[in-house]
Backbone as JSON Lines, residues from 0, in Angstrom:
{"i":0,"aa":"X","n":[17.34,-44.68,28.57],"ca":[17.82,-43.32,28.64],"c":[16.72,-42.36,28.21]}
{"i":1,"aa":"X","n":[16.55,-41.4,29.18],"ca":[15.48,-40.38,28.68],"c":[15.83,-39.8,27.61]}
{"i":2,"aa":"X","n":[15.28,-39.47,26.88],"ca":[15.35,-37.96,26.1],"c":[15.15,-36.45,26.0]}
{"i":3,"aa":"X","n":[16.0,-35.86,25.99],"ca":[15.96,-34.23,26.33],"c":[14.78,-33.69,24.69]}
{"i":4,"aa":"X","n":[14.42,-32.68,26.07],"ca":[13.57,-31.8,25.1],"c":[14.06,-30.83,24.42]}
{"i":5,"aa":"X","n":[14.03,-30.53,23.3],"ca":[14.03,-29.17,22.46],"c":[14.11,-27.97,23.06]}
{"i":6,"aa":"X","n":[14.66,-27.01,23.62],"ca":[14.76,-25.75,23.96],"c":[13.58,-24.72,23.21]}
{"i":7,"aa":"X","n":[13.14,-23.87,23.23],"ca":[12.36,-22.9,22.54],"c":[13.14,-22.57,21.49]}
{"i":8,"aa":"X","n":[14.75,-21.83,22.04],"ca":[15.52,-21.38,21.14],"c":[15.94,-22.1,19.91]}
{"i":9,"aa":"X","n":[16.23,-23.53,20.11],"ca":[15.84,-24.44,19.38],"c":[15.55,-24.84,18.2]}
{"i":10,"aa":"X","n":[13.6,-25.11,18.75],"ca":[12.84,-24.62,17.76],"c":[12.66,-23.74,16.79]}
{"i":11,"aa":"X","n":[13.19,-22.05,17.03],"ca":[13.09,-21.13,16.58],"c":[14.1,-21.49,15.55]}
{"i":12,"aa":"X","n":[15.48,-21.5,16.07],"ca":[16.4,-21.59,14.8],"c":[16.08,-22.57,13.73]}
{"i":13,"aa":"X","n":[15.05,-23.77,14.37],"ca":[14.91,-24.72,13.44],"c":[13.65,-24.13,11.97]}
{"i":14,"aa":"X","n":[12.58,-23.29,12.95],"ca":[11.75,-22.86,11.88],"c":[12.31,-21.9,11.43]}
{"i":15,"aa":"X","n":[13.26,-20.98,11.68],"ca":[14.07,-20.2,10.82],"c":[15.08,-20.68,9.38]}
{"i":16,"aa":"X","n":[15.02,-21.75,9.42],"ca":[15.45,-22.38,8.28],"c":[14.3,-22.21,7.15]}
{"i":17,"aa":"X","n":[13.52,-22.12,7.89],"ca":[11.92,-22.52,6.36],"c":[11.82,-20.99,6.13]}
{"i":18,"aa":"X","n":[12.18,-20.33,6.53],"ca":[11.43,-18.07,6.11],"c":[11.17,-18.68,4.98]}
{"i":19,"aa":"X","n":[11.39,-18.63,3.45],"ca":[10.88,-18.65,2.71],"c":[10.25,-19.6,2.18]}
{"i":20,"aa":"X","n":[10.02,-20.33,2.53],"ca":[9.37,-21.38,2.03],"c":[7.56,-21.44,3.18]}
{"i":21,"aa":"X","n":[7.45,-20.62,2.26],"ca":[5.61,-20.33,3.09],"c":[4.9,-21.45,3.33]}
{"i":22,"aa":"X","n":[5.36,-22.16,2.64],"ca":[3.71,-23.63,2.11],"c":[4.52,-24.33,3.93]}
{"i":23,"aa":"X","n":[5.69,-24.49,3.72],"ca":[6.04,-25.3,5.3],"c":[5.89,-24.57,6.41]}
{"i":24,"aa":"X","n":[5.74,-22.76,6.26],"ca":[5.54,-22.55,7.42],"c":[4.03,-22.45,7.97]}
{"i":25,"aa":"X","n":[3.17,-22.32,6.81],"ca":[1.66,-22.63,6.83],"c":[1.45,-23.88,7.35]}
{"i":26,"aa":"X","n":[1.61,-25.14,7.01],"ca":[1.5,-25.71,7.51],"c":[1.98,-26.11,9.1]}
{"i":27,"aa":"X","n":[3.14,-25.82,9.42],"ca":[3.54,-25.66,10.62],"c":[2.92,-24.72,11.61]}
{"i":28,"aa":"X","n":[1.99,-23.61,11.35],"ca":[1.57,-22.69,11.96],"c":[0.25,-23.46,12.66]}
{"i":29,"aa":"X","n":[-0.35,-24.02,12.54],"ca":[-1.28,-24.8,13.38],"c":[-0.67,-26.19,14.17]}
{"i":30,"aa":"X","n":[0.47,-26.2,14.45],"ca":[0.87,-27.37,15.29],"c":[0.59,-27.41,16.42]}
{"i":31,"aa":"X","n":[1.18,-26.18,17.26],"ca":[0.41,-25.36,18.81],"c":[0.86,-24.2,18.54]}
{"i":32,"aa":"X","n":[0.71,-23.64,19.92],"ca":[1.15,-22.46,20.44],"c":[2.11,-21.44,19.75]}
{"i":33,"aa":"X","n":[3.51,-22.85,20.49],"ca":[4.69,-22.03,20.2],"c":[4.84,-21.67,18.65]}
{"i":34,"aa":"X","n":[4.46,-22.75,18.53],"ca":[4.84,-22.81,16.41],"c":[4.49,-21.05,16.2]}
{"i":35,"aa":"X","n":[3.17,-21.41,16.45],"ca":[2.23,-20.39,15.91],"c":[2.91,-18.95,16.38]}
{"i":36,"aa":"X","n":[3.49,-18.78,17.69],"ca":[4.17,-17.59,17.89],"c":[5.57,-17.38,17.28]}
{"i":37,"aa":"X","n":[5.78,-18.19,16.93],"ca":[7.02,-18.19,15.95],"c":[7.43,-17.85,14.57]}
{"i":38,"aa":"X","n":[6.22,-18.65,13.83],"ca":[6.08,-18.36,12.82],"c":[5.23,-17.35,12.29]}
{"i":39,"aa":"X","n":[4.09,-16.52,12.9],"ca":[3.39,-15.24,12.45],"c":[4.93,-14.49,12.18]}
{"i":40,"aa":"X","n":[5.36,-14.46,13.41],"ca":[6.54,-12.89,12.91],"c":[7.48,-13.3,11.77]}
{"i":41,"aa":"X","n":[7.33,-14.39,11.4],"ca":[8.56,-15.08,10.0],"c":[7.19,-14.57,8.84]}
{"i":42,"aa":"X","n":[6.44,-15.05,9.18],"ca":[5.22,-14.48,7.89],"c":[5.03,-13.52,7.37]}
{"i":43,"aa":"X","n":[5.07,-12.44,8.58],"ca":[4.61,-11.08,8.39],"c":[5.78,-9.98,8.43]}
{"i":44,"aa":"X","n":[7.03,-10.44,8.57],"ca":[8.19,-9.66,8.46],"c":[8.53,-9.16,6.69]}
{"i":45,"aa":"X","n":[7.78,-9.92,5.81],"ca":[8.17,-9.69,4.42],"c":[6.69,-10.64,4.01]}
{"i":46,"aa":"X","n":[5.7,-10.07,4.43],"ca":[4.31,-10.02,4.25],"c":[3.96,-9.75,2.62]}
{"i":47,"aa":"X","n":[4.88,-9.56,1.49],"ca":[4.33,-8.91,0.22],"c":[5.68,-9.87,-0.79]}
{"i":48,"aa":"X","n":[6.66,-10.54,0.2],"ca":[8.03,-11.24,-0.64],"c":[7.34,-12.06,-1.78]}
{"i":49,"aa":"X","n":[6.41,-12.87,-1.77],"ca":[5.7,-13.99,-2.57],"c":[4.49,-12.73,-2.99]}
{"i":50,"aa":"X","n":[4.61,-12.29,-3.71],"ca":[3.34,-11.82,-4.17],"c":[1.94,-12.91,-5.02]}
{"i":51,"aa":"X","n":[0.87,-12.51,-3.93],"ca":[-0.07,-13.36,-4.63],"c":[-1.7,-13.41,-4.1]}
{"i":52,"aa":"X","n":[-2.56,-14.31,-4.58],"ca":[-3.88,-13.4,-4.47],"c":[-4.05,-12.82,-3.12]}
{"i":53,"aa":"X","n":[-3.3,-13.36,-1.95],"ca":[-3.3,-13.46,-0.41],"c":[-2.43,-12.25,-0.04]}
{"i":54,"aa":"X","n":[-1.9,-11.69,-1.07],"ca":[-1.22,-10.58,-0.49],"c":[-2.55,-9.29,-0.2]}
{"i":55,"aa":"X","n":[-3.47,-9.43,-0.99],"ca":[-4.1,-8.3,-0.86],"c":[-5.15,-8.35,0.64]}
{"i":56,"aa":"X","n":[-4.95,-9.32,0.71],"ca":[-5.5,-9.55,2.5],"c":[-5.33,-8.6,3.49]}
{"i":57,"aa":"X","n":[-3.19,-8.61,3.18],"ca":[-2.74,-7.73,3.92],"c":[-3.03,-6.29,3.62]}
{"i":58,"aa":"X","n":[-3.73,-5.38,2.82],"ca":[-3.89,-4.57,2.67],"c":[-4.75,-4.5,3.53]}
{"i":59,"aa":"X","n":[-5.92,-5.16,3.77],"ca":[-7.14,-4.56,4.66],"c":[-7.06,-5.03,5.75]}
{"i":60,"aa":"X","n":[-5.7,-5.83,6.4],"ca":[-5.64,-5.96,7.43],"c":[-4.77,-4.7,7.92]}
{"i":61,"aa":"X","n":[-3.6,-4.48,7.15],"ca":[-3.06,-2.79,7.85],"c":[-4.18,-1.51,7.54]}
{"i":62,"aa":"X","n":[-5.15,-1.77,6.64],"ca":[-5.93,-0.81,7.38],"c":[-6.79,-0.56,8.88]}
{"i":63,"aa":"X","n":[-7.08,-1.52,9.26],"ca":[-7.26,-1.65,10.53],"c":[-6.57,-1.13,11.32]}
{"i":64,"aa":"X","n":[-5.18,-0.55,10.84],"ca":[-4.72,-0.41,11.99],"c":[-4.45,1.54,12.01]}
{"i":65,"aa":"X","n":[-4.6,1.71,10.72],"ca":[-4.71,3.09,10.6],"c":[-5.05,3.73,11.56]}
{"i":66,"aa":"X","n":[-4.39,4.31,12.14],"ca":[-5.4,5.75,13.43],"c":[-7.0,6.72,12.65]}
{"i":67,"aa":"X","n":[-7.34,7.61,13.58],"ca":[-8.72,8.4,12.81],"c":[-7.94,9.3,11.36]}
{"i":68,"aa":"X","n":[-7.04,10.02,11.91],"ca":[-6.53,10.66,11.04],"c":[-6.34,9.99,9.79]}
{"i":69,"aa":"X","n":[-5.85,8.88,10.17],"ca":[-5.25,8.38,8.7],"c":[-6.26,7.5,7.59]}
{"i":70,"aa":"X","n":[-7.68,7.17,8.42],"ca":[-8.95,7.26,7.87],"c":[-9.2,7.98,7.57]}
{"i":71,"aa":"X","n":[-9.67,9.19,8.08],"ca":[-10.27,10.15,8.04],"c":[-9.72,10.46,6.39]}
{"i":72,"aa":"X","n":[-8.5,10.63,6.11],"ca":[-8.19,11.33,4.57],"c":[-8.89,10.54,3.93]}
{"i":73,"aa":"X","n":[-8.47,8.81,3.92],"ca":[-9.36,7.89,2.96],"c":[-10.55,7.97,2.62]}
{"i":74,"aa":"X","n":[-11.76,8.28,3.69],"ca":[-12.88,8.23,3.63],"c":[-13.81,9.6,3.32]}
{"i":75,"aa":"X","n":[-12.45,10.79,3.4],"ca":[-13.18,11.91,3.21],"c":[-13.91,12.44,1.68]}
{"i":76,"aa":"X","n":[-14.19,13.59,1.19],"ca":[-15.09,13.11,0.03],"c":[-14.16,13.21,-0.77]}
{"i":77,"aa":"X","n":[-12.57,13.7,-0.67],"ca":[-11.9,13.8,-1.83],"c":[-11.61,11.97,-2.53]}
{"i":78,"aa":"X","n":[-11.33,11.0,-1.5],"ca":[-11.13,9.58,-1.86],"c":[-12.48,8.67,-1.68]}
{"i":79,"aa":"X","n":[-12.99,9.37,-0.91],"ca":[-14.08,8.44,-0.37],"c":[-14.14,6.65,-0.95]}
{"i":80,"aa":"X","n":[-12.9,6.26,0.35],"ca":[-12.38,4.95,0.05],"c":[-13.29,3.89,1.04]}
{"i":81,"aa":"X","n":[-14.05,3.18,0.28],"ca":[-14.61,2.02,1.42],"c":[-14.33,1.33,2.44]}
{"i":82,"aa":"X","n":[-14.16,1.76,3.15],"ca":[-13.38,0.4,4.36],"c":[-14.07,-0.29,4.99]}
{"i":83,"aa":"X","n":[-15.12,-0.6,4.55],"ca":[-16.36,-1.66,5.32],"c":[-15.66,-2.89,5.06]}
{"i":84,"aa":"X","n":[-14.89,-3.05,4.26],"ca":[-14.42,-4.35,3.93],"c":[-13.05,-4.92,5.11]}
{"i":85,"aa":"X","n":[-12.75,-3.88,5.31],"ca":[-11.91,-4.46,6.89],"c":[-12.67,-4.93,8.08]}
{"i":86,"aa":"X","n":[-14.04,-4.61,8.12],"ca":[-14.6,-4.93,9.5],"c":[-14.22,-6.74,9.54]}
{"i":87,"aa":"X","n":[-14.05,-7.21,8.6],"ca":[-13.89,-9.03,9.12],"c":[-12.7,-8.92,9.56]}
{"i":88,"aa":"X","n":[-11.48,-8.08,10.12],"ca":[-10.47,-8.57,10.37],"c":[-10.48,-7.21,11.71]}
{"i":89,"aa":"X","n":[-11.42,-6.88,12.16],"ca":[-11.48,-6.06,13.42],"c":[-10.77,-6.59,14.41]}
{"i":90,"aa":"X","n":[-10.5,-7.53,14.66],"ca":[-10.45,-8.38,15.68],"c":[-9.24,-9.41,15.44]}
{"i":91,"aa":"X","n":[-7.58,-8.98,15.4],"ca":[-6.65,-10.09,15.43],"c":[-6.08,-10.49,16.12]}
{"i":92,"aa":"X","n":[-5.79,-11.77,16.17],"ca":[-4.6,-12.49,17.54],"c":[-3.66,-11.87,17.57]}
{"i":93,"aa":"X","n":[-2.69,-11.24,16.47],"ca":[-1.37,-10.52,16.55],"c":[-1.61,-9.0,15.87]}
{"i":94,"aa":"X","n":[-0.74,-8.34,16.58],"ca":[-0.37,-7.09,16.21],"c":[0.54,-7.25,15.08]}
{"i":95,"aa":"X","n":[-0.11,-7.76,13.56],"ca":[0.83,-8.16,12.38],"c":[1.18,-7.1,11.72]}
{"i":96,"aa":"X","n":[0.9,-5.95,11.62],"ca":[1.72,-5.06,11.37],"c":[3.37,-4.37,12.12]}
{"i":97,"aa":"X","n":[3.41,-4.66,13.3],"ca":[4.35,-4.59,14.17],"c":[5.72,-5.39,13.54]}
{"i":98,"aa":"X","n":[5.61,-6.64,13.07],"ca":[6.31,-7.55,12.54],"c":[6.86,-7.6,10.99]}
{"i":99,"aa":"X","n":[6.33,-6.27,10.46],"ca":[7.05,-5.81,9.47],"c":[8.59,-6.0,9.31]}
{"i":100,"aa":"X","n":[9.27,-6.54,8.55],"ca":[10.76,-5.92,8.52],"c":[11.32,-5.49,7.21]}
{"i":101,"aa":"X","n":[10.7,-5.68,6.35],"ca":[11.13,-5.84,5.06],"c":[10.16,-4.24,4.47]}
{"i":102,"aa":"X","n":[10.13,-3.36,4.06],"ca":[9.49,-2.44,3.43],"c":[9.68,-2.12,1.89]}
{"i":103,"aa":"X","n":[8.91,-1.93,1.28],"ca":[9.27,-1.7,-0.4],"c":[7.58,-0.97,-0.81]}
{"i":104,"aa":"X","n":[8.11,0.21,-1.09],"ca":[6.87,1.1,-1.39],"c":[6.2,0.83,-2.88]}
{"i":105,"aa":"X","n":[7.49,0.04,-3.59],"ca":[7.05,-0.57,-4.93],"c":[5.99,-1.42,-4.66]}
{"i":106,"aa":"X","n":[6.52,-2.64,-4.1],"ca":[5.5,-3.63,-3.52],"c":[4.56,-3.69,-3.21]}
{"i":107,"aa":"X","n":[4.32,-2.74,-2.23],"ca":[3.0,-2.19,-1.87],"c":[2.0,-2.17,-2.31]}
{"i":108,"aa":"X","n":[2.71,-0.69,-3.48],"ca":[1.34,-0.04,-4.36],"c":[0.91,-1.34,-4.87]}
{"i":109,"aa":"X","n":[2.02,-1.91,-5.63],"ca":[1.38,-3.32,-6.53],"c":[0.07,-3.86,-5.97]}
{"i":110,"aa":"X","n":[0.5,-4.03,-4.78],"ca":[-0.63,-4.5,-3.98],"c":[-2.08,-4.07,-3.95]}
{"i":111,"aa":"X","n":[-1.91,-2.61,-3.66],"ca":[-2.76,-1.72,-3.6],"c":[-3.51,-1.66,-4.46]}
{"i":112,"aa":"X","n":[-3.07,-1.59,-5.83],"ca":[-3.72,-1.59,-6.78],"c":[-4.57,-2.74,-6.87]}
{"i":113,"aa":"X","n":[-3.76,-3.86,-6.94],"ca":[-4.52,-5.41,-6.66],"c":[-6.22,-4.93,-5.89]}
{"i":114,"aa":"X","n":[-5.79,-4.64,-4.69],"ca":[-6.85,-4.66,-3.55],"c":[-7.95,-3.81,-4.28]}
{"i":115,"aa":"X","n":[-7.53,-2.55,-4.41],"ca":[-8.94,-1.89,-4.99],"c":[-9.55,-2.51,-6.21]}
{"i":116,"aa":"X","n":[-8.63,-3.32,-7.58],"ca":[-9.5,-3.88,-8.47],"c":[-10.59,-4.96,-7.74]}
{"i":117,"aa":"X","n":[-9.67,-5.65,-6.77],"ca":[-10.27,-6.9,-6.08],"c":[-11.94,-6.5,-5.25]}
{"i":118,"aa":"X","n":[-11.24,-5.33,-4.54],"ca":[-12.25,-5.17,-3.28],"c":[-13.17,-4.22,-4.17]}
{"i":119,"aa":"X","n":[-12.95,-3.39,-4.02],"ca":[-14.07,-2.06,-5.13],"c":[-14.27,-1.96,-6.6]}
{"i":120,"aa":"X","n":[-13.36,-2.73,-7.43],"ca":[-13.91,-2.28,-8.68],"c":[-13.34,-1.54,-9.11]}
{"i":121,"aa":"X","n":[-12.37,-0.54,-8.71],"ca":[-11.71,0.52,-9.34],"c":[-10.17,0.54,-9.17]}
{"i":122,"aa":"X","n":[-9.75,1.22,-10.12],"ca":[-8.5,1.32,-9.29],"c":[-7.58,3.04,-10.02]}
{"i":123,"aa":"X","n":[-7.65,3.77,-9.22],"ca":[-7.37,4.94,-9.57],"c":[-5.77,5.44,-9.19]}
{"i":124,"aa":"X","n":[-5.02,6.03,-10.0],"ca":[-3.36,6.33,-9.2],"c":[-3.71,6.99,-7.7]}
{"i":125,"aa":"X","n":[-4.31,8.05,-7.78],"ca":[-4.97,9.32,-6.98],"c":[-5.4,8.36,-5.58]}
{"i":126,"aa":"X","n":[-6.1,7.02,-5.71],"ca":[-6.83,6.59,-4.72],"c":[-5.33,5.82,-4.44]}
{"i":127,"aa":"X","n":[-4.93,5.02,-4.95],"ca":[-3.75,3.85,-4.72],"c":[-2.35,4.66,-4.21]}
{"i":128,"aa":"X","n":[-2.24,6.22,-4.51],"ca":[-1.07,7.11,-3.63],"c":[-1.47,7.34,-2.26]}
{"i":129,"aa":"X","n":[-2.87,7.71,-2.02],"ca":[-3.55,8.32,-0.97],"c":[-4.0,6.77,0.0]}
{"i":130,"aa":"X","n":[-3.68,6.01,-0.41],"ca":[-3.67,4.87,0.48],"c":[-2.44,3.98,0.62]}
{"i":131,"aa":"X","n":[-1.29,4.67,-0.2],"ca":[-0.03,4.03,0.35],"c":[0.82,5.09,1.13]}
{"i":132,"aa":"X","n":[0.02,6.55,1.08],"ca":[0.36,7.29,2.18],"c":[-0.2,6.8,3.08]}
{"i":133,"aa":"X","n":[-1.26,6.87,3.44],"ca":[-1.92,6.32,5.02],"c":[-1.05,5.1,5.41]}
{"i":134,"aa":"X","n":[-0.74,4.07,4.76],"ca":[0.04,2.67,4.94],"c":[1.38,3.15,5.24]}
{"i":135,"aa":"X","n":[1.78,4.03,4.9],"ca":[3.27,4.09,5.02],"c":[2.95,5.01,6.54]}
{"i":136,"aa":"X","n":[2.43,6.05,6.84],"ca":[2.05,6.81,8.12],"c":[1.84,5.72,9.2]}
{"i":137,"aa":"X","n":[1.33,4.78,9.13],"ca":[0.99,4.12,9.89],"c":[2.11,3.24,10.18]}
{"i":138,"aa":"X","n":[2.86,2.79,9.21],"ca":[3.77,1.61,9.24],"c":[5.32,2.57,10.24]}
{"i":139,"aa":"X","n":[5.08,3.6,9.64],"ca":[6.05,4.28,9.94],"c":[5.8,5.0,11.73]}
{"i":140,"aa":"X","n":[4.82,5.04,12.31],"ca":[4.43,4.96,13.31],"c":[4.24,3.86,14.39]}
{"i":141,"aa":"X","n":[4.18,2.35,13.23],"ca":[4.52,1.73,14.67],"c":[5.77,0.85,14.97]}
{"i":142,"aa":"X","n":[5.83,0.47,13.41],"ca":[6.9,-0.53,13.04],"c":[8.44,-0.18,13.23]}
{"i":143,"aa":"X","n":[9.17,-0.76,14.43],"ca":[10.54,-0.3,14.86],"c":[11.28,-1.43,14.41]}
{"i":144,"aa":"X","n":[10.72,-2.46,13.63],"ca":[11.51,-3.87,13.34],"c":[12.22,-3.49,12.0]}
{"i":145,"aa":"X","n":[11.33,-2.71,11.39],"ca":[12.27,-2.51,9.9],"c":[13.55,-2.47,9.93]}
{"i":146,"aa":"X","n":[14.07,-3.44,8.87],"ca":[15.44,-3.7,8.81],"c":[16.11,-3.62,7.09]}
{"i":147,"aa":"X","n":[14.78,-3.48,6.13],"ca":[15.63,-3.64,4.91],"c":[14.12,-2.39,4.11]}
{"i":148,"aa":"X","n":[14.89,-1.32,3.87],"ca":[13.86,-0.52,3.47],"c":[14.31,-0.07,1.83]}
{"i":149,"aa":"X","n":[13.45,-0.26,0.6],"ca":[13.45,-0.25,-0.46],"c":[12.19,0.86,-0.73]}
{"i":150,"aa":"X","n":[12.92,2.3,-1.23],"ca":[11.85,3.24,-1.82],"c":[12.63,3.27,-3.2]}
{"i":151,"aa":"X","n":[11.06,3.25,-4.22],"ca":[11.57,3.48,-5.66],"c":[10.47,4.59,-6.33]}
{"i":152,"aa":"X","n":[10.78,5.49,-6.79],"ca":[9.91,6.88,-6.73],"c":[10.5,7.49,-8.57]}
{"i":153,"aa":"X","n":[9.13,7.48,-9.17],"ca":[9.23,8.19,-10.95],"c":[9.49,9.38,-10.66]}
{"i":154,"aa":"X","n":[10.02,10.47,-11.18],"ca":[10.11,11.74,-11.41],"c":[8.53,12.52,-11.84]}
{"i":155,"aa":"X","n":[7.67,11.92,-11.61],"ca":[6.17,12.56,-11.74],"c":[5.5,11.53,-10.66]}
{"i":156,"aa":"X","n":[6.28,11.38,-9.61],"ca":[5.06,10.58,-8.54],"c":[5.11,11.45,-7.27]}
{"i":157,"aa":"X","n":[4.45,11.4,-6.41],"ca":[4.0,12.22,-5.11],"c":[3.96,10.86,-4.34]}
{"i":158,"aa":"X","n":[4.46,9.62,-4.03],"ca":[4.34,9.03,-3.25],"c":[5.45,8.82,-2.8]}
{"i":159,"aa":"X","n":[6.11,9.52,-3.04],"ca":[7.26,9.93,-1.82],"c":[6.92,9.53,-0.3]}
{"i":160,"aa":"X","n":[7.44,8.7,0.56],"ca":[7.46,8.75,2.16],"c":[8.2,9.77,2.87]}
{"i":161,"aa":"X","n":[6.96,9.94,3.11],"ca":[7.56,11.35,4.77],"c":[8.05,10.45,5.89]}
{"i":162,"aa":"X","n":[9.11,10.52,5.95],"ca":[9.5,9.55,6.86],"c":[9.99,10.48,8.05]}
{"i":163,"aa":"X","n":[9.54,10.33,9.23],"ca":[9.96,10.94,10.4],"c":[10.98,10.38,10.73]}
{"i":164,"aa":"X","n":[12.08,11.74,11.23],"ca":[13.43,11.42,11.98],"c":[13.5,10.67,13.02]}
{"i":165,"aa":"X","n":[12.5,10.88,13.62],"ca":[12.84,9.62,15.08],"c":[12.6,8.3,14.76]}
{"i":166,"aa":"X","n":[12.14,7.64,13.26],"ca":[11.75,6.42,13.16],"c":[13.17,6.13,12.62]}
{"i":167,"aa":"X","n":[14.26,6.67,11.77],"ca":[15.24,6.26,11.66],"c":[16.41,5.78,12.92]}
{"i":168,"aa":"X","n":[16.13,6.68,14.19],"ca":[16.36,6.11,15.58],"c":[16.08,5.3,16.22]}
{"i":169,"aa":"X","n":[14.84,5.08,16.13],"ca":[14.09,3.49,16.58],"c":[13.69,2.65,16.19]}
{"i":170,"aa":"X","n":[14.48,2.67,14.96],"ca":[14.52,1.54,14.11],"c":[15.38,0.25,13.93]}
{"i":171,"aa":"X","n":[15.6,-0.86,13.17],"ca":[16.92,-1.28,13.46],"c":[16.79,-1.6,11.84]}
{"i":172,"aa":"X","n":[17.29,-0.64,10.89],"ca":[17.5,-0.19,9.8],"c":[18.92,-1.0,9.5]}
{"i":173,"aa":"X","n":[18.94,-1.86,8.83],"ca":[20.44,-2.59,7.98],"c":[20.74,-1.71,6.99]}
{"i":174,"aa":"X","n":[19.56,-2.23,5.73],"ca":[19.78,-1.87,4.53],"c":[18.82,-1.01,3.82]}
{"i":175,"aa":"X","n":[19.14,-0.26,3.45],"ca":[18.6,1.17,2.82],"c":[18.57,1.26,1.05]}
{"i":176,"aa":"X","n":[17.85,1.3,0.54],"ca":[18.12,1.52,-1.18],"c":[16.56,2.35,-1.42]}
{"i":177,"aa":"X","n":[17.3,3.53,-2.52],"ca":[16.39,4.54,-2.94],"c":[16.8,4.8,-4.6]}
{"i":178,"aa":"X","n":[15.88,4.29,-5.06],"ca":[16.01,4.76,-6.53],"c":[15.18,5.52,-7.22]}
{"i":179,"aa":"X","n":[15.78,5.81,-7.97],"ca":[15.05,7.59,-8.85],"c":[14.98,7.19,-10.07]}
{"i":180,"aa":"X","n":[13.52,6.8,-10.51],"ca":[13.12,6.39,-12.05],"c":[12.88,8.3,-12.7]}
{"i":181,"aa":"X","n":[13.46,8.75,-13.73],"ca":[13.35,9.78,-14.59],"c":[12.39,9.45,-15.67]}
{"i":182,"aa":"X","n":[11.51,10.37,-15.95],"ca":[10.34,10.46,-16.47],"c":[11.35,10.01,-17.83]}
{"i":183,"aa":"X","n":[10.24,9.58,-19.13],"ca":[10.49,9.57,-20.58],"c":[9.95,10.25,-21.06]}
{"i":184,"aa":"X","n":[10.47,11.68,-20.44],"ca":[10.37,13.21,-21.49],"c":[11.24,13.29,-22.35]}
């Protein structure tokens, strides 16, 4: 008796069992093809969930994807933020920012901060707001997958997201949470 093959759909539900468990989907991501198209968008949908030295990767890989404008602030003389350090990731197989679903502006910065001690040496509030604005402009420009969006904002922060009205339309937005930390005046 022959044996039937696996469907695509299949597969998918089967590597959808592992989302969190990274170490199995890493390893599974070099099997072939399909794996590999399967599992980037399970990776990069909550790209910051495991925080760790590899998260700050993703920082200079969504800079890459920044438009001029949204360079242009980074690099101008008020931040004058290095981005020579993205040129190794000029060039990716996936549009991994697209595959966002998970957003948390907390997360982020964490990140952010990470990246500039890591990559430059410094790490300034002023530089780490002005580059989770550009990240959020950008994310918010291409990313229509977002589905679970977490903003958490002090009563003395300016990193508030400008979030454009039409991205709440073309989005597929579940879950929403916004919390308001009050200064300790």
């Amino acid at each position: 008796m022959k044996l039937a093959k696996l469907t695509n759909d299949c597969f998918l539900e089967i590597i959808k069992n592992f989302e969190y468990d990274h170490n199995t989907l890493y390893n599974c991501l070099l099997v072939n093809h399909l794996f590999c198209r399967f599992i980037v968008p399970l990776l990069w949908a909550n790209p910051f969930y495991n925080s760790s030295k590899y998260s700050i990767n993703v920082i200079s890989i969504f800079l890459i994807y920044l438009d001029e404008n949204e360079k242009h602030k980074l690099t101008s003389n008020k931040y004058q933020v290095d981005l020579s350090c993205t040129h190794i990731f000029q060039k990716t197989l996936f549009e991994y920012a697209d595959f966002l679903e998970t957003y948390s502006n907390f997360k982020i910065r964490n990140v952010i901060s990470s990246w500039y001690q890591y990559t430059q040496d410094i790490s300034k509030p002023s530089l780490e707001i002005a580059t989770l604005m550009a990240i959020q402009s950008m994310l918010f420009r291409r990313c229509k997958r977002i589905k679970k969006f977490y903003i958490l904002v002090a009563e003395d922060s300016s990193s508030f997201p400008l979030i454009p009205v039409s991205w709440y339309f073309s989005s597929e937005l579940k879950e929403c949470e916004f919390k308001f930390i009050p200064s300790n005046s």
